[in-house]
VMD Tcl script that draws the C-alpha trace (Angstrom):
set ca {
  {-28.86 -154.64 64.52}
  {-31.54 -152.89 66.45}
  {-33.63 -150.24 64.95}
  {-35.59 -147.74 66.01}
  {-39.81 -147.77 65.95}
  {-39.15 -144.68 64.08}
  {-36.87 -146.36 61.67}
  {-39.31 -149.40 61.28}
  {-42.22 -147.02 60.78}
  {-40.25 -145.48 58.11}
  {-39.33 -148.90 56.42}
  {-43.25 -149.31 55.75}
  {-44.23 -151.19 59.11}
  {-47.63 -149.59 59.64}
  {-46.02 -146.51 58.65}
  {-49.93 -145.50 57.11}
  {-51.35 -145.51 60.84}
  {-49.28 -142.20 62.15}
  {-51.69 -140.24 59.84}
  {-54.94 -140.27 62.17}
  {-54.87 -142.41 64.94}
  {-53.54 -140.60 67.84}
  {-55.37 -142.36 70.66}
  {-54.01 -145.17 72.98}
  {-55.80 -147.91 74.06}
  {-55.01 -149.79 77.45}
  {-55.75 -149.53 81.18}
  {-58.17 -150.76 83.36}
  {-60.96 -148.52 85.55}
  {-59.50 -148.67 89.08}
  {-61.94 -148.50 91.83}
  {-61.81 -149.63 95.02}
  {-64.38 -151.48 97.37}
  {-65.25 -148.38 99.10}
  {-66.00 -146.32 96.20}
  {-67.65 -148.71 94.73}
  {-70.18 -149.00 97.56}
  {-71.31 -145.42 96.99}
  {-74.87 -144.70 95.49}
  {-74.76 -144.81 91.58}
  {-71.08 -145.65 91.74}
  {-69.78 -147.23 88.01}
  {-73.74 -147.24 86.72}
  {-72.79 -145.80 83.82}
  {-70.49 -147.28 81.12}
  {-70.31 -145.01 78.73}
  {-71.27 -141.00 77.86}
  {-72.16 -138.45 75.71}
  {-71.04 -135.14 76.27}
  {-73.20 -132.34 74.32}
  {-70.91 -129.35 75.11}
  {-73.06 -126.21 74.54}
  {-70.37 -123.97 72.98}
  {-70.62 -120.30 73.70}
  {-73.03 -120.25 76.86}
  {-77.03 -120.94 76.97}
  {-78.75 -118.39 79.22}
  {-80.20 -120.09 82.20}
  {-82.84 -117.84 82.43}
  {-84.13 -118.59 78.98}
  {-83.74 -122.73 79.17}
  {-83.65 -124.25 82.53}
  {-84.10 -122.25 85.17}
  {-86.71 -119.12 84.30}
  {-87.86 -116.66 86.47}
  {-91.03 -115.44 85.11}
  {-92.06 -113.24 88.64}
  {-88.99 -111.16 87.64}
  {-88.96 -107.52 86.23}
  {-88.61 -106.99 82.53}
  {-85.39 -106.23 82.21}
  {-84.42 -109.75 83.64}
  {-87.47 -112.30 82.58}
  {-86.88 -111.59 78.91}
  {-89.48 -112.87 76.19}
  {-90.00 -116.31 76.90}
  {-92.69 -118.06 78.45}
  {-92.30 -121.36 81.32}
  {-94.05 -124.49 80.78}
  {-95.12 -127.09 82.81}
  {-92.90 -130.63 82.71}
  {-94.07 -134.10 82.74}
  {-92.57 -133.25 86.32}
  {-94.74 -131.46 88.78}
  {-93.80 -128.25 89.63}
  {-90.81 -128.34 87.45}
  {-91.27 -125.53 84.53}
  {-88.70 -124.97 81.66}
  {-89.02 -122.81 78.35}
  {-91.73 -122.93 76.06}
  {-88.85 -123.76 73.43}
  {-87.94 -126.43 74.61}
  {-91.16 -128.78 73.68}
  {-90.22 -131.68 73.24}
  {-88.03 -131.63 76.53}
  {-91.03 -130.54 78.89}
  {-92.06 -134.18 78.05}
  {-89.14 -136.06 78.95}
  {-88.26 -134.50 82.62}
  {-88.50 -137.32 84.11}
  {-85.99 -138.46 82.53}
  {-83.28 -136.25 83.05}
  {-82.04 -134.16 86.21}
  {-81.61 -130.34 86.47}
  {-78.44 -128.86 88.27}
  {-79.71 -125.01 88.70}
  {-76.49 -123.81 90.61}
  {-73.41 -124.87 88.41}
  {-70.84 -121.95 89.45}
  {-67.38 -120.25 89.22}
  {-65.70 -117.03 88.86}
  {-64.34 -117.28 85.05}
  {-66.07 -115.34 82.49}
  {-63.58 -115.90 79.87}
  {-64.57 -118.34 77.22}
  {-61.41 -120.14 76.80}
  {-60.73 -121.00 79.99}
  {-63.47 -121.14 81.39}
  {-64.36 -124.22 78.74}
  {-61.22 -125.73 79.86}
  {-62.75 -125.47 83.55}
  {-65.98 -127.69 82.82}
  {-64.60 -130.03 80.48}
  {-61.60 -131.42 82.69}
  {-63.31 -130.02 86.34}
  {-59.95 -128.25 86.42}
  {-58.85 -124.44 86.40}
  {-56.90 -124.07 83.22}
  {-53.08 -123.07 83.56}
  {-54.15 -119.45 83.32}
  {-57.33 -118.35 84.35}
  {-59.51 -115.57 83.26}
  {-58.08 -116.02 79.77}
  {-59.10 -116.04 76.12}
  {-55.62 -115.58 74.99}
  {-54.42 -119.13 76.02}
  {-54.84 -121.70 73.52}
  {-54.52 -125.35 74.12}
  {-51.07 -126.98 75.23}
  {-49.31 -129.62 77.05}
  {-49.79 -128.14 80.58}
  {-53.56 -128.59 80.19}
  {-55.83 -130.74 82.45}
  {-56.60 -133.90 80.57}
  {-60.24 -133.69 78.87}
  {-62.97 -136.22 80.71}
  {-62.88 -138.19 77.49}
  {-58.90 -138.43 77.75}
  {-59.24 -139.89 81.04}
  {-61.38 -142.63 79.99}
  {-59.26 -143.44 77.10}
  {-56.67 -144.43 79.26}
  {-58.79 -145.74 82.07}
  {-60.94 -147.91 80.04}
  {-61.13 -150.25 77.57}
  {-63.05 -149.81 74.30}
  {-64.70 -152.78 72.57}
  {-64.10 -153.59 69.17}
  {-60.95 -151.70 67.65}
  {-63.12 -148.44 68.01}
  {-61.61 -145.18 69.77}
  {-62.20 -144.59 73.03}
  {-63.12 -141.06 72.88}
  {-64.33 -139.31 69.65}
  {-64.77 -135.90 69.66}
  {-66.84 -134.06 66.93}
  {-67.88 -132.06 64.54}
  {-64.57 -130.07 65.48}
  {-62.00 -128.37 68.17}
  {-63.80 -125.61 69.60}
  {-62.47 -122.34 68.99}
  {-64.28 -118.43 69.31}
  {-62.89 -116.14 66.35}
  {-62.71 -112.85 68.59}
  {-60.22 -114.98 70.79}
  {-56.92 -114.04 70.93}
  {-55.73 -117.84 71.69}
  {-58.42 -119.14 69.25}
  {-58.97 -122.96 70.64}
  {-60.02 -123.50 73.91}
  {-57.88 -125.50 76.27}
  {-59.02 -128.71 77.83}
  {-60.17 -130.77 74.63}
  {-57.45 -132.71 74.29}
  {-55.19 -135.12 76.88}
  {-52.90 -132.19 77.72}
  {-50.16 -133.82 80.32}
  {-51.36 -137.39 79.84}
  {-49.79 -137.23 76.48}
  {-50.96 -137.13 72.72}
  {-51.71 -140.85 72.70}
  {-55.50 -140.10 74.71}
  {-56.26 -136.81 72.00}
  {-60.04 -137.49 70.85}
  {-60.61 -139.03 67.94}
  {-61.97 -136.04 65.45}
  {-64.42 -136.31 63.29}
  {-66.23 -133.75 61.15}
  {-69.98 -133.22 59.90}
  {-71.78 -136.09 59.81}
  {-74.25 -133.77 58.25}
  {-72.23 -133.39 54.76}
  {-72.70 -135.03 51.84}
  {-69.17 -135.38 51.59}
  {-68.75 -136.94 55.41}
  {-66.06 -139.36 55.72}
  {-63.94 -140.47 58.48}
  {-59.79 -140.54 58.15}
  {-57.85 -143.39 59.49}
  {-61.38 -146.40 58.96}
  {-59.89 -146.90 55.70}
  {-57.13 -147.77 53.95}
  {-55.45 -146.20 50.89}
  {-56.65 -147.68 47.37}
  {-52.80 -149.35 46.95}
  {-52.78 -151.05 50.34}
  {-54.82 -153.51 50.77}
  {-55.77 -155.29 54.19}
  {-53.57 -158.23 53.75}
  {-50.61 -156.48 53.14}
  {-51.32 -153.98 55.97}
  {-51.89 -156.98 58.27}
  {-48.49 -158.68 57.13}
  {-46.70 -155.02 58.21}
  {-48.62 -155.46 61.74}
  {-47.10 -159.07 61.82}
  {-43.60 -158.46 60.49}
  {-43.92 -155.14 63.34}
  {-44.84 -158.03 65.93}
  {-42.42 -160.45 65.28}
  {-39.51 -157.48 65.34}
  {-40.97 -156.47 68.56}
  {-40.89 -160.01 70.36}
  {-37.02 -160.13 69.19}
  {-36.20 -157.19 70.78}
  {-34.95 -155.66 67.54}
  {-37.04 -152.45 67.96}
  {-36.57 -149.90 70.45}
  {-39.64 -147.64 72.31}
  {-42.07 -147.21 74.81}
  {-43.99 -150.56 75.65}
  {-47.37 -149.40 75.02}
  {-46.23 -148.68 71.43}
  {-47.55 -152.21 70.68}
  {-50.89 -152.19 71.88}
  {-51.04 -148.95 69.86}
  {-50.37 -150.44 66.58}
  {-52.14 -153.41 67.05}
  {-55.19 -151.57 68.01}
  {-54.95 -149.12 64.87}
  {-55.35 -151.31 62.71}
  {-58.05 -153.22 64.75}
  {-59.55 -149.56 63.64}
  {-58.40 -149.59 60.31}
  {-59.51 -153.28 59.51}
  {-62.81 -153.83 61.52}
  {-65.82 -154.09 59.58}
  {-67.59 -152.74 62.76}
  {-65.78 -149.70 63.11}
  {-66.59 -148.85 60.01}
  {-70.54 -149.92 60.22}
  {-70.46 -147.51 63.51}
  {-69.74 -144.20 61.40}
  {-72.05 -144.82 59.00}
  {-75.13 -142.92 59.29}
  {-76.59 -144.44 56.45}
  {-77.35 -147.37 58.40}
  {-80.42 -145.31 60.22}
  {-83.60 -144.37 58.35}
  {-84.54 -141.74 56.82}
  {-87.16 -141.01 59.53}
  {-84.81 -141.61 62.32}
  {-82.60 -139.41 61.15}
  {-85.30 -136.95 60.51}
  {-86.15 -137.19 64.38}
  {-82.82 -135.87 65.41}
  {-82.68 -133.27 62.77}
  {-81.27 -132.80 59.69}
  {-78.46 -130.59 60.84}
  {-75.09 -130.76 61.63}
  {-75.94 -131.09 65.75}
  {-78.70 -133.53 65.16}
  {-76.08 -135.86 63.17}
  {-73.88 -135.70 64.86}
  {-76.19 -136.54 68.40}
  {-77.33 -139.20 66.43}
  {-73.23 -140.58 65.36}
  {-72.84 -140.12 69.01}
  {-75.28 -142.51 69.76}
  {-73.95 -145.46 67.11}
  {-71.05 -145.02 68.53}
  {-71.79 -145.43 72.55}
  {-73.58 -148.99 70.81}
  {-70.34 -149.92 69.06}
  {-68.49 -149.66 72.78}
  {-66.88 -145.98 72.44}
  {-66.52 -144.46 76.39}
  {-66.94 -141.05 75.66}
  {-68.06 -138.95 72.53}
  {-68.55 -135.24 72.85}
  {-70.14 -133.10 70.82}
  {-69.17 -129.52 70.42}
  {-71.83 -126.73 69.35}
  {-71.06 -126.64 65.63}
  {-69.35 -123.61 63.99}
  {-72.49 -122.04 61.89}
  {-70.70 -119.09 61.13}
  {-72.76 -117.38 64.06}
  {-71.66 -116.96 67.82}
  {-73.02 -120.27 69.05}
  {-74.61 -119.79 72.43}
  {-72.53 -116.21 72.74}
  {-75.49 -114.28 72.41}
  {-74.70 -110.86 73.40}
  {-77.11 -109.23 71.00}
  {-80.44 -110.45 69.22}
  {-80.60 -113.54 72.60}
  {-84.39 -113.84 72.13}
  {-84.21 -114.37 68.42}
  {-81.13 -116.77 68.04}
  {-82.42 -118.58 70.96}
  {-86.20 -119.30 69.62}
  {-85.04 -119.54 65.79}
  {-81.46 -121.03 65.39}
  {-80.80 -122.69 68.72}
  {-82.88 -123.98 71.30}
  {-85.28 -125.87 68.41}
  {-82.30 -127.70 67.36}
  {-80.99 -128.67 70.94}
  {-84.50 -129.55 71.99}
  {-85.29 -131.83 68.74}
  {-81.70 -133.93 69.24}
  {-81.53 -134.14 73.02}
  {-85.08 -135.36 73.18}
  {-84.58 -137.85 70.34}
  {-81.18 -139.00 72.14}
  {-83.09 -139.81 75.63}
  {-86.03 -141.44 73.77}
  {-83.53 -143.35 71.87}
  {-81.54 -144.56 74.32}
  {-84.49 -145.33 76.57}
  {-86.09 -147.37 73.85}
  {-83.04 -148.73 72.97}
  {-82.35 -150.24 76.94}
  {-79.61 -148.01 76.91}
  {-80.41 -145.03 78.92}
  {-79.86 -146.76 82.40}
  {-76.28 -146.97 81.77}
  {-75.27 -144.42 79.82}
  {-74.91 -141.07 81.18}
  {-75.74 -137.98 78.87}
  {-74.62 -134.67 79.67}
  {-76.06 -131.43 78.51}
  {-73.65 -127.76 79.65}
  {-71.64 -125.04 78.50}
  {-68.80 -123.14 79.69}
  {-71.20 -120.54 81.63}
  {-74.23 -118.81 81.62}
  {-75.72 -115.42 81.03}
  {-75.98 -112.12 82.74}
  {-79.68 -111.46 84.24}
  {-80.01 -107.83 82.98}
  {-80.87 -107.84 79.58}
  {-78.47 -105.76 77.25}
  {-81.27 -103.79 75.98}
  {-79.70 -101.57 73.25}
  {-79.04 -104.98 71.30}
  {-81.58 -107.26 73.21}
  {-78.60 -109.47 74.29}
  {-77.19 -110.85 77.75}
  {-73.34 -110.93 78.43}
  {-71.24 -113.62 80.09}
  {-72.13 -114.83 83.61}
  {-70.27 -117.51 84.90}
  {-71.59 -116.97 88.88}
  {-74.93 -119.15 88.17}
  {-75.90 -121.44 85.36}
  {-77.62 -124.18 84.71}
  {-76.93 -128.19 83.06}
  {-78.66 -131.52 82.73}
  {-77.59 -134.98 83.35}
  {-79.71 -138.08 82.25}
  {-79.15 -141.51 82.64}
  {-75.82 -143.85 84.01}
  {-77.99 -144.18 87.58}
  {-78.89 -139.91 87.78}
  {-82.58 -139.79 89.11}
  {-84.73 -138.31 86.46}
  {-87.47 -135.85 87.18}
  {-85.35 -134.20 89.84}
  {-83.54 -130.46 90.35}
  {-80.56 -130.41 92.16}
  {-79.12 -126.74 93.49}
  {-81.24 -123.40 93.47}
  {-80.45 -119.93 92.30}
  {-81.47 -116.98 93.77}
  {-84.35 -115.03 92.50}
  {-82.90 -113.21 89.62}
  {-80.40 -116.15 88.75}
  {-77.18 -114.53 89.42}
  {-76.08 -116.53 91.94}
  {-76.87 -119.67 93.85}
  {-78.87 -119.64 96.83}
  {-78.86 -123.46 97.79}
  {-76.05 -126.00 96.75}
  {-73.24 -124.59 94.81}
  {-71.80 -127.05 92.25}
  {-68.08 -126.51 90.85}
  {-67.15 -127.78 87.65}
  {-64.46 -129.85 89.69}
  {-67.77 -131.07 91.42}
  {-69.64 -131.79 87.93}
  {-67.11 -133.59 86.78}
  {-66.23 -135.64 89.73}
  {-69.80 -136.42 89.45}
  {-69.04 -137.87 86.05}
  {-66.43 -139.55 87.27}
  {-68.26 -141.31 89.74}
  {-70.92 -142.50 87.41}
  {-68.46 -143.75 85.14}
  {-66.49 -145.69 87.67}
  {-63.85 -143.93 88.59}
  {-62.88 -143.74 92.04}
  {-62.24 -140.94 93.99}
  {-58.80 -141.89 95.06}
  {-57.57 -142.09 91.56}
  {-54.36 -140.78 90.84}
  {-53.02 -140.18 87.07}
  {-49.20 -139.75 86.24}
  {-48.38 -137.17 83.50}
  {-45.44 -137.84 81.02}
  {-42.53 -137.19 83.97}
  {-44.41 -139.75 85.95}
  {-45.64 -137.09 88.38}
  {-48.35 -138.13 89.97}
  {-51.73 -136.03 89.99}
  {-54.95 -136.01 91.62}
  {-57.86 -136.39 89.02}
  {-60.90 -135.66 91.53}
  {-61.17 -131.85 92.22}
  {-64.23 -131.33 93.51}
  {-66.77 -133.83 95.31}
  {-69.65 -135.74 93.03}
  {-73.19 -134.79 94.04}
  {-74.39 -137.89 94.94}
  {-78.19 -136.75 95.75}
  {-78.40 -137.05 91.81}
  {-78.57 -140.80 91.98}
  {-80.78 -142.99 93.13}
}
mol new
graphics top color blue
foreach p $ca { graphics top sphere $p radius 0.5 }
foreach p [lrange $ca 0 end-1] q [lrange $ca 1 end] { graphics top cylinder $p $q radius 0.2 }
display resetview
């Protein structure tokens, strides 16, 4: 008799790991000898993603244009950088001190200025299946997510995922399509989804699928996986190959001690985790750095839903930017990069800081906001082999556009790619075996060095 996985799954054989583990583990980076001889080529091994949810204005952050009228400068004031002649916002303190370790990209640009999939755009360096969009929601057409690609590229160490993805899915309430395409694996399947996980910053913060329910304990979980195993080498079970590497790495998950010492922020001190900030981004910056140590590839962390439009900030800019946001962003990046430095981590682990887009120069001035503006923004990379203390790109003298070296998001993220090992030439197949080209844009490789 030969069953089904399905039917074996239902007969109790792991049948508890179909609740929350939807990542796949296998695959190997391919890159070949010519890739690899590029500058900065594979330096990195592993990254954090700090997606910037709704939009930071460039003009208040990164790239400031304090010669400008008043109707574009705003209210902020530049200051000088441990970099010379590199000037940023007042707000962003603790960052001023730490340019040398990070990179500037002042010229980030494309024509989307809807949310949706526009965020779709700079998170998979591909145009979502309908542009210019905020009533599209995710689906299976999507462009796999950077941190899909690595699942299935790469291996992870330990039983951990290989891309985690917290403190949730972004979404934008005045959407029509609510969630915003390009988080998950799309075509590549359901097997490379992130691995979500909520507030780190709750009381209540617990992970599903690290433990096991209070009637199963590990050795009868672990005589499933066998039995599973032993049906499997038999040929009594029917399914896709990889379905065993699956199972046995869920409960790899499930079981390891380290896993579950990764996700537990109790393991820092109370001043550390004072230094990133007591707050939901600053916990989770701070998760996202246990994890990297405990050999996850990719962890991204989404601007947290406060109940307030995240970066979005068409009215009161000046206000939610120095109160509510930029202190927040500036306390956990800069604790991140010291961190890792400190740590001997930094050199090969690439951090990325960008949203979807940026904001329009004029100032909205009934409401003391600034609209979307997708034509020139700004973003940071640090770390995985990027030369700190530089600025890559320049925008023109208002911001609106870029007047030297235009970067795509297919360019960012082939520039991720690259750090991370992934050659150029690298073809994926989606779930009809079609084959697709990852790379859609060209890394900037004056960022390394």
């Amino acid at each position: 008799m030969r069953l089904s996985r399905r039917a074996a799954l239902e007969a109790g054989c792991l049948s508890t790991l179909s609740l929350a583990l939807p990542n796949l583990w296998n695959g190997q980076i391919r890159a070949s000898e010519a890739a690899s001889s590029l500058t900065g080529f594979g330096r990195a091994k592993r990254c954090i993603l700090l997606f910037m949810w709704g939009g930071p204005s460039q003009l208040d952050t990164w790239d400031m244009k304090p010669n400008a009228s008043d109707e574009i400068r705003g209210e902020f004031k530049p200051i000088s950088t441990t970099v010379p002649g590199l000037q940023i916002s007042e707000h962003f303190p603790r960052l001023s001190k730490l340019a040398h370790k990070y990179a500037v990209i002042r010229s980030l640009t494309h024509d989307d200025p809807a949310h949706l999939s526009s965020a779709h755009h700079i998170l998979t360096g591909a145009y979502a299946p309908k542009r210019f969009s905020d009533a599209d929601p995710p689906s299976s057409k999507d462009f796999p997510h950077l941190g899909s690609v690595l699942a299935k590229e790469t291996n992870s160490q330990g039983g951990v995922p290989p891309f985690v993805m917290m403190p949730w899915i972004v979404s934008h309430p005045a959407a029509p399509g609510g969630k915003a395409p390009g988080q998950h694996a799309g075509w590549l399947g359901r097997g490379f989804d992130p691995f979500l996980v909520g507030d780190p910053n709750q009381p209540s913060f617990h992970v599903p699928g690290c433990s096991l329910p209070a009637d199963l304990p590990g050795e009868r979980l672990e005589s499933r996986r066998s039995l599973l195993s032993k049906l499997d080498q038999a040929g009594s079970i029917e399914g896709p190959a990889e379905w065993s590497d699956l199972t046995n790495r869920a409960v790899q998950l499930i079981l390891s001690p380290e896993t579950k010492h990764a996700f537990d922020l109790n393991q820092e001190s109370d001043a550390v985790r004072e230094r990133y900030g007591r707050n939901t981004h600053g916990q989770c910056v701070l998760l996202a750095r246990r994890l990297i140590e405990s050999g996850v590839s990719l962890v991204t962390v989404n601007w947290h839903d406060d109940g307030q439009n995240f970066w979005d900030t068409h009215g009161n800019n000046f206000i939610q930017l120095r109160d509510r946001l930029m202190p927040t962003s500036d306390q956990a990046f800069s604790a991140l990069l010291e961190d890792l430095d400190q740590r001997n981590l930094l050199d090969d682990t690439l951090v990325v800081w960008v949203g979807e887009f940026g904001r329009r120069p004029h100032i909205t001035r009934n409401v003391a906001g600034r609209e979307h503006w997708s034509r020139c923004y700004s973003a940071v990379m640090a770390g995985g082999g990027i030369r700190g203390g530089t600025v890559f790109g320049a925008s023109d003298r208002i911001a609106a556009y870029p007047s030297q070296n235009p970067v795509t998001p297919g360019d960012f993220a082939a520039t991720m790619y690259h750090a991370l090992g992934i050659a150029a030439d690298t073809e994926l197949h989606d779930r009809q075996n079609i084959p697709k080209q990852l790379y859609q844009g060209k890394p900037i490789l004056p960022l390394f060095g």
